[in-house]
C-alpha positions as CSV (number, residue, x, y, z in Angstrom):
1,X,0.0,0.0,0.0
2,X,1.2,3.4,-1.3
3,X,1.0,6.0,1.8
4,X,2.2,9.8,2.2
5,X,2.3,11.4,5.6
6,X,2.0,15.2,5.2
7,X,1.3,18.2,7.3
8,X,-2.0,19.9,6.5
9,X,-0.8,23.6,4.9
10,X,-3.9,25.0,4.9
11,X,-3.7,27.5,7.6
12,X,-7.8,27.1,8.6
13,X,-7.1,23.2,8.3
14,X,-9.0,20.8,5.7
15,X,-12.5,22.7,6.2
16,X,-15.0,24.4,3.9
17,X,-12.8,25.1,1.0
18,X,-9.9,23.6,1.2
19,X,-12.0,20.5,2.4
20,X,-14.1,21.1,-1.4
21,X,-10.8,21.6,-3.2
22,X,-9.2,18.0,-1.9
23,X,-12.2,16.2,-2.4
24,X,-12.3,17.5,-6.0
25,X,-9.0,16.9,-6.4
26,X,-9.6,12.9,-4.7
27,X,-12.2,11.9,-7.1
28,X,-10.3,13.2,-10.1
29,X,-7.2,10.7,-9.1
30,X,-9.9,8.3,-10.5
31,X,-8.6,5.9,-7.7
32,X,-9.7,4.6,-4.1
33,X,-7.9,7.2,-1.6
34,X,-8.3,7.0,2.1
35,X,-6.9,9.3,5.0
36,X,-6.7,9.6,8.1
37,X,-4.9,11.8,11.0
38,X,-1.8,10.3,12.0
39,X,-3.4,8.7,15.0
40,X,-7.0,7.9,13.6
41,X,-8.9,6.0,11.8
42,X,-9.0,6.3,7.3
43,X,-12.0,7.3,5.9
44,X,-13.1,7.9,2.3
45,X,-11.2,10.8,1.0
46,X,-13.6,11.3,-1.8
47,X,-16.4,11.7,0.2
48,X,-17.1,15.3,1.5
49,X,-18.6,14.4,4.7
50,X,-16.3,12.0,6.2
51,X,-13.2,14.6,5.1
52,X,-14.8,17.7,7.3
53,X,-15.4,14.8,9.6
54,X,-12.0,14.5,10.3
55,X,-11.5,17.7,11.7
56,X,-8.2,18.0,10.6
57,X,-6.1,21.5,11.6
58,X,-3.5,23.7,9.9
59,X,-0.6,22.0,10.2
60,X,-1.4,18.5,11.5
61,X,0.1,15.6,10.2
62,X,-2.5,13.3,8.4
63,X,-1.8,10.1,6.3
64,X,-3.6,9.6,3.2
65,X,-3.3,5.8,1.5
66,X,-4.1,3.7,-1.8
67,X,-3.5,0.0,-2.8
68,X,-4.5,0.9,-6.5
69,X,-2.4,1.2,-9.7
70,X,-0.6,4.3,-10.3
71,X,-1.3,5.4,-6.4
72,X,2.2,6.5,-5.9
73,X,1.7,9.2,-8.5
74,X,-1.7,9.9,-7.3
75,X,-0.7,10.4,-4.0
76,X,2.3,12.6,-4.7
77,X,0.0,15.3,-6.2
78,X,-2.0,15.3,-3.4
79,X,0.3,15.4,-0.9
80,X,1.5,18.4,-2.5
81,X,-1.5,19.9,-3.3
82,X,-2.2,19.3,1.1
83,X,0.9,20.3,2.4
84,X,1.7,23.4,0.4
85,X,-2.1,24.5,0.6
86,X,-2.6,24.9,-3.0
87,X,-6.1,26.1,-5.1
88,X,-6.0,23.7,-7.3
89,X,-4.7,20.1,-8.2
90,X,-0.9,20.8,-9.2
91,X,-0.6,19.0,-13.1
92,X,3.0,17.8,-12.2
93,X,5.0,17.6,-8.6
């Protein structure tokens, strides 16, 4: 299993917006994601709910996971797109 740890950079944390934006950016990977807070439970990072359900702050570390093909690149654009606190899905890392 592909996983990427990765400190939320986000300064409002994955909420409202930001929360939209990765979710977006999730289903677009076309693939299964999951993620979780370093010491939680995964959830379903395509699903909107469970993602603000997380509660996850600016700056906290959170894990996000795939056992798909092609996850590694997958997860490498959203890692980045999470820890630098981007707008938008970034078209190469």
């Amino acid at each position: 299993m592909a996983e990427r740890r990765v400190n939320v950079g986000w300064a409002e944390g994955l909420h409202a917006r930001p929360a939209s934006i990765f979710v977006r950016a999730t289903t677009a990977a076309g693939i299964p994601v999951t993620i979780a807070k370093a010491d939680g439970n995964a959830v379903n990072a395509a699903s909107m709910l469970a993602v603000l359900g997380l509660g996850a702050q600016g700056g906290e570390e959170i894990v996000l996971a795939s056992d798909a093909e092609g996850a590694d690149i997958a997860l490498d654009r959203l890692a980045k797109l999470v820890s630098e606190g981007l707008e938008e899905l970034p078209e190469t890392v």
